[in-house]
C-alpha positions as CSV (number, residue, x, y, z in Angstrom):
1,X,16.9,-11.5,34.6
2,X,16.3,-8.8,32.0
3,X,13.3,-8.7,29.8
4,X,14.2,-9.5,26.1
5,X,13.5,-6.6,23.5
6,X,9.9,-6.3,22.6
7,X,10.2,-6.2,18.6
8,X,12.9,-8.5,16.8
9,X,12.9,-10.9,19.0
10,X,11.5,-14.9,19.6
11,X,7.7,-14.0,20.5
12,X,8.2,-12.1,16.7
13,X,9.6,-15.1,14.7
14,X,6.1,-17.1,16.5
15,X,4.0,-14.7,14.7
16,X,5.6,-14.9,11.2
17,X,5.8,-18.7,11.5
18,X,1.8,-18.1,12.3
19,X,1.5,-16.1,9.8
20,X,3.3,-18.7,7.5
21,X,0.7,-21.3,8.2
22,X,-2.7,-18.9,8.2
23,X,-1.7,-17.6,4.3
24,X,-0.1,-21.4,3.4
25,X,-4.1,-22.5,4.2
26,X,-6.1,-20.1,2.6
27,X,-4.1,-18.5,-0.6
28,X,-3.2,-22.7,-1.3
29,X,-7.0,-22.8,-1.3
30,X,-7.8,-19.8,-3.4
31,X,-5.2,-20.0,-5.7
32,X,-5.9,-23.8,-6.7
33,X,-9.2,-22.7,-8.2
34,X,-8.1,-23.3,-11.1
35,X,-7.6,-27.2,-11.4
36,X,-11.5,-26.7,-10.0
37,X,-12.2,-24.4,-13.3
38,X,-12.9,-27.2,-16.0
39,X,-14.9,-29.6,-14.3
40,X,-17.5,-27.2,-12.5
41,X,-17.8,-25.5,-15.6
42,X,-18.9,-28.7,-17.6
43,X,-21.1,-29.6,-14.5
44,X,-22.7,-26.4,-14.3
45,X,-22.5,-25.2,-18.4
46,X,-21.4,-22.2,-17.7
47,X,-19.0,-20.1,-20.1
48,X,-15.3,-19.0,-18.8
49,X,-16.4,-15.3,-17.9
50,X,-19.2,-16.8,-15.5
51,X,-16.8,-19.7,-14.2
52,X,-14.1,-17.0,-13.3
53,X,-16.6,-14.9,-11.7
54,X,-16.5,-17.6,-9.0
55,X,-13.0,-16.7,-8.3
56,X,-13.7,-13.3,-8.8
57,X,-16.3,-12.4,-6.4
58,X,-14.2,-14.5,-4.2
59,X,-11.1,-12.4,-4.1
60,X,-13.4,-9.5,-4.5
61,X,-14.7,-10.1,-0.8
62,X,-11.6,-10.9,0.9
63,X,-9.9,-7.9,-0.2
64,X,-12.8,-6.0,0.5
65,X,-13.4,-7.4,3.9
66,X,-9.9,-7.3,4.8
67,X,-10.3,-3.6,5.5
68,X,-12.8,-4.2,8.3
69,X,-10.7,-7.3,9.7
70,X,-7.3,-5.7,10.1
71,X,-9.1,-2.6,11.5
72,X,-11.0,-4.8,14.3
73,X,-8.0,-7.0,15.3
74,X,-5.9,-3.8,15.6
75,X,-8.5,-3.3,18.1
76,X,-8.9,-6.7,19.9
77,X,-6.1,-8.4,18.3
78,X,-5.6,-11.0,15.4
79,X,-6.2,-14.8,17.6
80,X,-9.7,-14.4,17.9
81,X,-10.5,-12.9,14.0
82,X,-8.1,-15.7,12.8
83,X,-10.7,-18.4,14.9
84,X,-13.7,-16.7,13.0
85,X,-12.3,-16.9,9.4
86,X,-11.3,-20.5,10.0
87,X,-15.1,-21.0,11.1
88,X,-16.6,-19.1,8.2
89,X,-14.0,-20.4,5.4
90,X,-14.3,-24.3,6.9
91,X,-18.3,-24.1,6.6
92,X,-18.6,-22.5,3.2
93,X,-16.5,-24.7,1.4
94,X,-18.5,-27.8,3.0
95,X,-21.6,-25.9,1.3
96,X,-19.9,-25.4,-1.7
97,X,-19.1,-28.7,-2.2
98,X,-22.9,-29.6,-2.0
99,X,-24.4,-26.6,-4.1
100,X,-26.3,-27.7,-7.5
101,X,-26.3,-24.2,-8.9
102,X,-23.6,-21.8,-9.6
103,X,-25.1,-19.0,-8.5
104,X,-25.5,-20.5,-4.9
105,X,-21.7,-21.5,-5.3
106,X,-20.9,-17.8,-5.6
107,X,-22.3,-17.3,-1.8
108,X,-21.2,-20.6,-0.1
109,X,-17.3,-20.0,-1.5
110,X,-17.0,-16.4,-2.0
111,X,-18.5,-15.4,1.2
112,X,-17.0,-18.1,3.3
113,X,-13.6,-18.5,1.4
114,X,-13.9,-14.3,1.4
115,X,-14.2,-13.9,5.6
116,X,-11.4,-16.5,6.0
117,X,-8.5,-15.0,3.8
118,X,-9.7,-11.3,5.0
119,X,-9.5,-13.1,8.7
120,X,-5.8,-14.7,8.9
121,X,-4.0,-12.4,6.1
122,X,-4.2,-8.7,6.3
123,X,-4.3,-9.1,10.3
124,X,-1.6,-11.1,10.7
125,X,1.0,-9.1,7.9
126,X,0.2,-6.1,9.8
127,X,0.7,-8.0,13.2
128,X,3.9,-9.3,11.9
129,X,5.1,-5.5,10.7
130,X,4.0,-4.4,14.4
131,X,6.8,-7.2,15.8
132,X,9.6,-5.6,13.8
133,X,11.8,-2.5,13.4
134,X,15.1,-3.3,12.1
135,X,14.6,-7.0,10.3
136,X,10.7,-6.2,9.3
137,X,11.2,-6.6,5.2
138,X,13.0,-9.5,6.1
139,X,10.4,-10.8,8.1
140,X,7.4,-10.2,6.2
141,X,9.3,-11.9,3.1
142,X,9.4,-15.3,5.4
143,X,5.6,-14.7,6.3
144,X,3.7,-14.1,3.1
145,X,6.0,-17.1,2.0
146,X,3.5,-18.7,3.0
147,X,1.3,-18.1,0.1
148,X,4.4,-19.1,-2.5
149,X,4.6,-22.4,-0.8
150,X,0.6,-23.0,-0.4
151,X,0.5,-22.3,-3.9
152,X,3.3,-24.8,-4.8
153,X,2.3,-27.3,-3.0
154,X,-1.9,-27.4,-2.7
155,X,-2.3,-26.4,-6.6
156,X,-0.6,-29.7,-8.1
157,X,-2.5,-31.4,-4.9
158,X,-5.7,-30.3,-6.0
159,X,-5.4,-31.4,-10.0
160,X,-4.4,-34.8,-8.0
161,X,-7.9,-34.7,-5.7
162,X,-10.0,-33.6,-8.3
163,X,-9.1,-35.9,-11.0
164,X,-9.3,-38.8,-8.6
165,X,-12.3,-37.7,-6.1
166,X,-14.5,-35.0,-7.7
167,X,-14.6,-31.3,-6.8
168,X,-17.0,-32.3,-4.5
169,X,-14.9,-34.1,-2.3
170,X,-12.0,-32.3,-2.9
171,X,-13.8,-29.2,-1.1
172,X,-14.8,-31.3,1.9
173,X,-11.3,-32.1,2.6
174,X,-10.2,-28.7,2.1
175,X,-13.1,-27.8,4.6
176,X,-11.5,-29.6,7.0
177,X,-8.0,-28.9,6.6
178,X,-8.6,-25.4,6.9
179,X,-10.2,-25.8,10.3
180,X,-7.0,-27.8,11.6
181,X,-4.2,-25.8,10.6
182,X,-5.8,-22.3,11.1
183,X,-6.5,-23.4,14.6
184,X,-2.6,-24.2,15.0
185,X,-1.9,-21.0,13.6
186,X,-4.0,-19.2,16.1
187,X,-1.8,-20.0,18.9
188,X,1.2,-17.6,17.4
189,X,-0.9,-15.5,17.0
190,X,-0.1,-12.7,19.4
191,X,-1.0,-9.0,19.4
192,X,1.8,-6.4,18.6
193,X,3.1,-4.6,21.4
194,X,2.6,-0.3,22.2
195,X,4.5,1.4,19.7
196,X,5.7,4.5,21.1
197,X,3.7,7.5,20.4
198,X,0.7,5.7,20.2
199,X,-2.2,3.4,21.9
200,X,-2.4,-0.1,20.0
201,X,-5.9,-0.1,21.2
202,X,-6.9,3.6,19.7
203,X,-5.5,3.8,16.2
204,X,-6.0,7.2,14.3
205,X,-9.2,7.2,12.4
206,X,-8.5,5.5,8.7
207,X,-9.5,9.1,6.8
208,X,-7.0,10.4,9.3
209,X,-4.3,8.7,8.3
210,X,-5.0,8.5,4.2
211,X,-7.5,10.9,3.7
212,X,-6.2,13.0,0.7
213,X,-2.8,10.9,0.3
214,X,-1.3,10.9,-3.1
215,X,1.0,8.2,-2.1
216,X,-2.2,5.9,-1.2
217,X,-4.1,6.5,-3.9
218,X,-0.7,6.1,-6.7
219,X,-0.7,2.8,-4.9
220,X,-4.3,1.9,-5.1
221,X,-4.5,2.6,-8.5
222,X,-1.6,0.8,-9.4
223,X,-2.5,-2.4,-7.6
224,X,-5.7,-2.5,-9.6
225,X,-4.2,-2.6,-12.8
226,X,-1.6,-5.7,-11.6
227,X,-4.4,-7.5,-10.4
228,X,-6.4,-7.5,-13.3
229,X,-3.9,-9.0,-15.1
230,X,-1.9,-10.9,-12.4
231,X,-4.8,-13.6,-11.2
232,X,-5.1,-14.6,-15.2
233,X,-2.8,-17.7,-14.9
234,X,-4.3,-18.8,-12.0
235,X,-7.7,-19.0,-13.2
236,X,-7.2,-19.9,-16.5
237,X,-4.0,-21.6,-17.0
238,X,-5.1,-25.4,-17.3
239,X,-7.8,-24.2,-19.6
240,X,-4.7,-22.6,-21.9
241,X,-3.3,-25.5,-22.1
242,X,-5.6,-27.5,-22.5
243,X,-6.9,-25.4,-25.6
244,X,-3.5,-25.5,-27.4
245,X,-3.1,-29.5,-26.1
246,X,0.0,-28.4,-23.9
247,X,1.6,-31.4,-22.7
248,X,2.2,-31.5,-18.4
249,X,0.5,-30.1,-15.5
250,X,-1.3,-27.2,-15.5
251,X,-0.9,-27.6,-11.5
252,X,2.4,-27.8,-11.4
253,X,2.8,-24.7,-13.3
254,X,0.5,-22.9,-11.0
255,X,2.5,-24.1,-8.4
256,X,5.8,-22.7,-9.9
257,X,4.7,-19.5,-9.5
258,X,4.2,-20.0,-6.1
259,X,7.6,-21.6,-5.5
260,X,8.8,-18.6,-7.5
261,X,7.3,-16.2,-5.3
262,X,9.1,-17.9,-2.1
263,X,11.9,-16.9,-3.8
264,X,10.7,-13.0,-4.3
265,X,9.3,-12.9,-1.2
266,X,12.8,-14.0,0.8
267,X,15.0,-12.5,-1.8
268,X,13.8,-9.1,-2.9
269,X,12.5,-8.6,1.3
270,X,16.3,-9.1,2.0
271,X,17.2,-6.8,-0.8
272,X,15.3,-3.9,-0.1
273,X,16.1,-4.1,3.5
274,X,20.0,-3.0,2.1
275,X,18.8,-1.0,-1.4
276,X,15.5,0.9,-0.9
277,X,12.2,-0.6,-0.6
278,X,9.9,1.6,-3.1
279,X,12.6,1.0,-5.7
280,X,12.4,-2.7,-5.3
281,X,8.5,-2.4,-5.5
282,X,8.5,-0.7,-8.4
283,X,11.0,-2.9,-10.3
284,X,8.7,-6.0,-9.5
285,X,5.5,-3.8,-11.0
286,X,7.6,-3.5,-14.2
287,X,9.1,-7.1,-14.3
288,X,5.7,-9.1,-13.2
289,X,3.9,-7.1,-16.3
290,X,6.7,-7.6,-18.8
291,X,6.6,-11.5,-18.0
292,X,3.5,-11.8,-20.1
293,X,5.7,-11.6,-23.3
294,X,6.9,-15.0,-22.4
295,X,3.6,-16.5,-22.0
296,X,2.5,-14.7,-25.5
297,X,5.9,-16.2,-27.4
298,X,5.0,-19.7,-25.6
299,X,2.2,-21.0,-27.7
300,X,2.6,-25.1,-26.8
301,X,5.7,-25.3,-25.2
302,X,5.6,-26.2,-21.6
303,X,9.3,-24.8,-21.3
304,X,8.0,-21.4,-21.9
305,X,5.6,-21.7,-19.8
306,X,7.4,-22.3,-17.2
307,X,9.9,-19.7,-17.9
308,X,6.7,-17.3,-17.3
309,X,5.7,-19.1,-14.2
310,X,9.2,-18.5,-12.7
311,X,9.7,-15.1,-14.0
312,X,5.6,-13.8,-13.2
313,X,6.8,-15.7,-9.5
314,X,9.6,-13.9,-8.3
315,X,8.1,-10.7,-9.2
316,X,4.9,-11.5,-8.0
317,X,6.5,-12.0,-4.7
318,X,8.2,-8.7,-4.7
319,X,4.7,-7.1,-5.1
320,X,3.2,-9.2,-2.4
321,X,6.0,-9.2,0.4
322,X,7.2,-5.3,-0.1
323,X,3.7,-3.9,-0.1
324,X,3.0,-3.8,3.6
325,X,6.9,-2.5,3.4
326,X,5.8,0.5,1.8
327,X,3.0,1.1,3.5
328,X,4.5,1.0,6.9
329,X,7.6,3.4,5.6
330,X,4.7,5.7,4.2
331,X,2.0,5.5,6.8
332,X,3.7,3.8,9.8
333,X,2.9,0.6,12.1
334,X,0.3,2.5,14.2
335,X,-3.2,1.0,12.8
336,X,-1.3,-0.8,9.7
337,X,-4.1,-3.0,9.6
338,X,-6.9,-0.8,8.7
339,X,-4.0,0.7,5.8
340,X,-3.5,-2.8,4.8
341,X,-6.7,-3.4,4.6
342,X,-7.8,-0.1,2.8
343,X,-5.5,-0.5,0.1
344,X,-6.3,-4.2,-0.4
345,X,-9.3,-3.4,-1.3
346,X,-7.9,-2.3,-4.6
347,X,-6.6,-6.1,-5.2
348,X,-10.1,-7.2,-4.5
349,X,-11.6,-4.5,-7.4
350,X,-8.7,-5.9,-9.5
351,X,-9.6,-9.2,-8.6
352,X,-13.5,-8.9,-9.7
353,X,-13.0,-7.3,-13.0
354,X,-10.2,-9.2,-14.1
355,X,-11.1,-12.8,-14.5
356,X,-14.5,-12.5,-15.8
357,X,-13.1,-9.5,-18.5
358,X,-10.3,-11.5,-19.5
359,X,-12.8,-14.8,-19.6
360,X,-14.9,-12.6,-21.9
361,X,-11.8,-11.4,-23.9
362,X,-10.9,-15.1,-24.6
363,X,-14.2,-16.4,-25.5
364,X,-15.0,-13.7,-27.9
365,X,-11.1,-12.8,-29.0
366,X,-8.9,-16.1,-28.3
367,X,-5.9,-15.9,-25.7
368,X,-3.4,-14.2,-27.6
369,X,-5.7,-11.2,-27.4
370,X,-6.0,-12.2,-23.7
371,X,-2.5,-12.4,-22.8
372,X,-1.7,-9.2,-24.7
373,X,-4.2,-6.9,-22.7
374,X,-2.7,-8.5,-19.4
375,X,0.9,-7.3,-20.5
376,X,-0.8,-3.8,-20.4
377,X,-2.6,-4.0,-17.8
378,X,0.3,-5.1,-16.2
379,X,2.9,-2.2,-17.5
380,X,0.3,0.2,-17.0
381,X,0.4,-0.4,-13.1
382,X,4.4,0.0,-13.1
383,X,3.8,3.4,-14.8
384,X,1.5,4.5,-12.0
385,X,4.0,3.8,-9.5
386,X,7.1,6.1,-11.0
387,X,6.0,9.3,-9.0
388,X,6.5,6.9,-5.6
389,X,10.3,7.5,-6.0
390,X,10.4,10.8,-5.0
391,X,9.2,9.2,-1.3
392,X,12.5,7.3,-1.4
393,X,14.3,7.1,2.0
């Protein structure tokens, strides 16, 4: 009986539907901050640039640590760094839930919700990129799905939990949950096999393989710029709204975006697969930072809104599912962890200045201000990007 292929085959698909579960867990976690925003910051008194530093140091750390995480488990593989996030994100959003200070809060949930997304993200999209040749945009598309659909459906959750049992309690059960399904998640996930050329267990030194690259650096500065203004509807949308007395679910809008993004994710992964992946990327750069118009023309209407969500969504997904795409074309699989990781570190610098800037900007300037330096930040990032289509396959 012959062997069956070692990439684009079953033990693959295991790993993306891994994958799927470890970034449904911990992005529906991190991105539902926001129906979390309003009542800690009436608990704790704190302004909006100090209440979206919470989510800022957060991503901040998990982009940060995700260069150390992909580079170990390209070394001893993703199960066991998967195990360890679930451990560290599972105890520091039970301490979080218990904290009396904000300042404490920043520890418990940015350190422990930091390790676990570094843990069971940028080692299992690079995993998944090692399992595939020929279908590997597709197949990343369905993995990092999984963040579209954590979004969708643990954002509206969460308004639902906190309204009815606290923030508190709402972290507990999120403490929990995290430790079940990442542990499920463990199980697919398996270590790429040897690439030709190469030794999966000696990957070129990371200065090796970027060191002076103009292509990594175009990249990392434009992913600073979209990040900066891409997390502002997540951490401040049900504040919006509840500011200009929108009427509907801040939650649910949140979680159009990530419904949106399945649809990015899937579609524009297919796409480029047939077209060209940079110019796909670039397009969703260009179309993510143009969909803050909407959201400045929306004022009250919830329509609009969710014209933004849907339109910010798809593109969004582009960004997310096509960037380990264009790493891989640029750098190749060999050691696409610690790449992944490196240049995720520029989502986490995005990440940290964003929310508490923009937080500032609208207490001191009002959203419209807000919303209009996002749309720049935004289109500045797509600009960045143009020289990446002279790499075109």
């Amino acid at each position: 009986m012959s062997e069956p292929p070692l990439t684009d085959g079953p033990k693959g698909w295991q790993v993306v539907a891994a994958t799927f579960l470890s970034t449904f867990t911990v992005f529906g976690v991190a991105y539902s901050f926001g129906a979390f925003f309003a009542p800690m910051a009436e608990e704790f008194d704190t302004k909006r640039s100090a209440t979206a530093f919470f989510f800022a140091v957060t991503t901040f750390l998990y982009f940060l640590l995700g260069v150390f995480s992909g580079r170990i488990a390209d070394r001893i593989g993703p199960r066991r760094v998967m195990l360890a996030g679930a451990v560290a994100m599972s105890i520091g959003l039970a301490l979080t839930s218990q904290v009396q200070s904000i300042w404490v809060g920043y520890l418990t949930y940015g350190i422990g919700v930091g390790i676990g997304v570094a843990c069971a993200y940028v080692p299992m999209v690079a995993t998944v990129g090692g399992w595939f040749e020929r279908k590997r945009t597709t197949a990343l598309g369905v993995a990092v799905a999984g963040i579209g659909v954590g979004t969708l459906v643990v954002s509206p959750t969460a308004e639902w939990l906190v309204d009815r049992y606290g923030w508190r309690d709402t972290y507990l059960m999120y403490a929990v949950a995290v430790a079940v399904l990442l542990s499920i998640a463990s199980f697919g996930a398996h270590r790429p096999p040897p690439q030709p050329g190469g030794d999966i267990t000696d990957p070129p030194a990371l200065s090796e393989t970027i060191g002076r690259s103009r292509p990594f650096w175009t990249l990392y500065a434009a992913s600073i710029f979209m990040t900066m203004a891409l997390f502002v509807p997540f951490v401040f949308m049900s504040d919006y709204m509840t500011e200009r007395s929108v009427d509907g679910s801040s939650g649910l809008i949140v979680g159009i975006i990530g419904l949106s993004s399945v649809a990015g994710r899937l579609g524009l992964g297919a796409l480029a697969a047939k077209v060209e992946v940079i110019t796909i990327y670039i397009a969703s750069f260009f179309v993510l930072g143009s969909s803050f118009l909407i959201w400045m023309v929306a004022g009250d209407s919830y329509a609009l809104l969710v014209v933004f969500a849907v339109v910010l969504g798809v593109a969004y997904g582009g960004f997310i599912a096509l960037s380990p795409a264009v790493a891989a074309q640029i750098f190749g699989t060999i050691g696409l962890g610690g790449v992944l990781g490196a240049l995720y570190t520029a989502a986490g610098i995005g990440g940290l200045i964003g929310p508490p800037l923009m937080g500032a900007l609208i207490d001191g300037a009002g959203y419209q201000t807000t919303i209009a330096a996002s749309l720049a930040c935004g289109l500045v990032a797509a600009m960045i990007l143009l020289p990446l289509r002279s790499l075109r396959a």
